[in-house]
Steps between C-alpha positions, in 0.01 A plus 500: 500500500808560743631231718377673837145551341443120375689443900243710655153314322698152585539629801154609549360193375631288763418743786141414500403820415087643436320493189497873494925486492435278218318746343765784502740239428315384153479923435838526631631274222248633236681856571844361517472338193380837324804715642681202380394541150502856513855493584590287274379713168648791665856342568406393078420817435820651632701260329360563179507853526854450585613282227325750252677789613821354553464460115446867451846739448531797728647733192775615662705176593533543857487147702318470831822567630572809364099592615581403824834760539335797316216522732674412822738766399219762389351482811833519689598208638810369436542205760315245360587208292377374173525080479450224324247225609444136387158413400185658324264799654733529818591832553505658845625744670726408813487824772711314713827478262376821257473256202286521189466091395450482147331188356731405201217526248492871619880584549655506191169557264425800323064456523257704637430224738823523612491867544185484727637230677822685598312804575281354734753312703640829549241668560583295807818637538318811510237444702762373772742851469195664534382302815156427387306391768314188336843360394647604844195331675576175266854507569414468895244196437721285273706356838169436650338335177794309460481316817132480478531310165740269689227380760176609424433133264564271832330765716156567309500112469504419843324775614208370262513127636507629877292773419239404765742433796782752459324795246833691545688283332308625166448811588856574520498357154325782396644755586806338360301539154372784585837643476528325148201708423593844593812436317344385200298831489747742623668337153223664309561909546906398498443326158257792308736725652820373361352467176309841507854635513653254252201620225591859579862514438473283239290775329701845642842344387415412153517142524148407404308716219098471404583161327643300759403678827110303454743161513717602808181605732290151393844316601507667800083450583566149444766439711259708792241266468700191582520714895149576465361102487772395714349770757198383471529169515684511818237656702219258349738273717567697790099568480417086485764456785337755741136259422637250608656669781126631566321182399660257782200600734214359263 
């Protein structure tokens, strides 16, 4: 459970609230815990699938890297940079400075996991000279979700201890979240997308065949699921903070 959810039942136990917010909170908790769980066997999952494949040559010797270049290049753009990144599964793509971020794991090896890896962060790349909407619309929110994240802990916490004399306090706090929210599902189209067009050119150019193509698209599905719980789970929160929001009148 995160910090602002065990906040929020602390908060709510000392707030006097009814036995009926007691009840959402117990199912509250019940379905936290499950997206919890759920989460963490698919975060497993992806790094199993991960370390598999990263054991698993390409055939042809070319290093994320050298993935990276070839389909940047092959789809024409020229003006973005392949890097180097400390740490393990934390490639990105940065639209602001044009740069493909490389985890090291995926840099300099010659795997299929690699391969999808570096494909799909530039399928960003793509995505972004293409201006695709979802990624566009993303782009837009991540100022706003930024400075959400920033307040919305102190905010939602007040708001739920004053609930009763100032309800705006919380339900700023929502829509604070809900902003978290949208993001987190505007994530979802940008993500499939990116490594629709990753699974694609891996195929057209030659990189993948029939052997290793079924390895590069599970790789891929299990990196999409990680969006898909996270999705969810946020808006089983933003849905228990709009109860309480509702509930202050019982």
């Amino acid at each position: 459970m995160t910090t602002l959810s065990l906040l929020t039942v602390f908060a709510q136990a000392n707030v006097g609230y009814s036995s009926s917010s007691a009840g959402y909170n117990f199912t509250y908790i019940i379905l936290f815990l499950g997206i919890a769980i759920l989460s963490y066997l698919v975060q497993w999952n992806l790094n199993s699938k991960f370390k598999k494949f990263s054991k698993m040559p390409l055939g042809n010797g070319m290093t994320g890297r050298d993935i990276a270049i070839k389909m940047l290049h092959d789809n024409g753009i020229y003006d973005v940079t392949v890097t180097s990144t400390p740490g393990q599964l934390t490639d990105h793509y940065n639209p602001t400075n044009k740069t493909v971020n490389l985890s090291e794991g995926v840099y300099n090896s010659t795997s299929i996991a690699a391969a999808a890896v570096a494909a799909h962060e530039c399928g960003h790349a793509v995505q972004h000279a293409k201006a695709y909407a979802p990624l566009q619309m993303r782009s837009k929110l991540v100022p706003i979700v930024s400075f959400a994240s920033n307040w919305i802990t102190w905010i939602l916490l007040i708001g739920i201890i004053t609930v009763q004399s100032f309800p705006g306090i919380l339900l700023a706090g929502i829509v604070l979240f809900a902003t978290t929210t949208l993001f987190s599902f505007v994530t979802l189209p940008v993500e499939i997308d990116a490594s629709r067009r990753a699974l694609a050119w891996l195929s057209s150019a030659g990189i993948t065949n029939n052997s290793n193509y079924p390895a590069a698209s599970s790789a891929l599905r299990s990196a999409a699921y990680t969006y898909v719980v996270a999705a969810l789970s946020s808006l089983a929160t933003l849905i228990y903070y709009i109860m309480i929001y509702l509930g202050r009148r019982d």
